[in-house]
N, C-alpha and C positions, 0 to 999 in steps of 0.2 A: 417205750423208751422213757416216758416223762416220769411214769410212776416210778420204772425201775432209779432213776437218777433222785426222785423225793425219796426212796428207801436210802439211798446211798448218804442222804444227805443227814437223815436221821440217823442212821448207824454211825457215821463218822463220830459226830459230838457225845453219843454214848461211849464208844469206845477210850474218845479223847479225856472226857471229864475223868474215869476213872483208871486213865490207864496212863496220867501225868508222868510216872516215872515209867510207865509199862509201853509208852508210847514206842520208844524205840525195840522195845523189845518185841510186841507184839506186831509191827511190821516185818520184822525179821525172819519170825519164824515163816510167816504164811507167805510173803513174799520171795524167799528164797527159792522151795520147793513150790510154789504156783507160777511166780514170772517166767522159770525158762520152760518148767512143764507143763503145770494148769494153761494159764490163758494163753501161752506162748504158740500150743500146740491146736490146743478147738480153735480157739480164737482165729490164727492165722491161716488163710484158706489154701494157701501155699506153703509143700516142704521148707522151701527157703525162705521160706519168711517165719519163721521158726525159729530158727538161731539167730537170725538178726532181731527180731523183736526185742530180745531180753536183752541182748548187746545194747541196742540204742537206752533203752531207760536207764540199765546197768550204770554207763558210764556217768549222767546227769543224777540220778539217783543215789549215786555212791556219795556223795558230798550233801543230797536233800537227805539220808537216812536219820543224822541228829536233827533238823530242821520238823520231822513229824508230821506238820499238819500237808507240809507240800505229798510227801511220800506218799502216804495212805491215800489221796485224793488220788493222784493218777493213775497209780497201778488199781486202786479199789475199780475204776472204771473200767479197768483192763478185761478183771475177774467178771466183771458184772457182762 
């Protein structure tokens, strides 16, 4: 868990440095199709907790998606 969280930590700031205008874009893409499918579904050890996962971030996430550095940091956790 600790090294996976140090990978996370270095991908973020690579991604962020050069993705300044691509930040919100590049949560976008991966986060759409991975929050309610990717990690929504391994991730969650229960059917119903599947469609509520993506709900909860959904709603808090929808207003952090211009904000960037908040977005990628929780859901990036989610994936991992």
């Amino acid at each position: 868990m600790p090294t996976e969280k140090a990978d996370l930590g270095t991908k973020l700031p690579h991604l962020q440095t050069p993705g300044s205008p691509g930040g919100p874009r590049w949560p976008l893409s991966p986060f759409c199709p991975r929050s309610p499918g990717g990690p929504g579904s391994p991730k969650s050890p229960g059917s119903p907790s599947g469609p509520r996962f993506p709900m909860k971030p959904l709603s808090p996430h929808s207003p952090s998606f211009p904000v960037g550095p908040t977005l990628p940091l929780r859901p990036e956790t989610y994936i991992f």
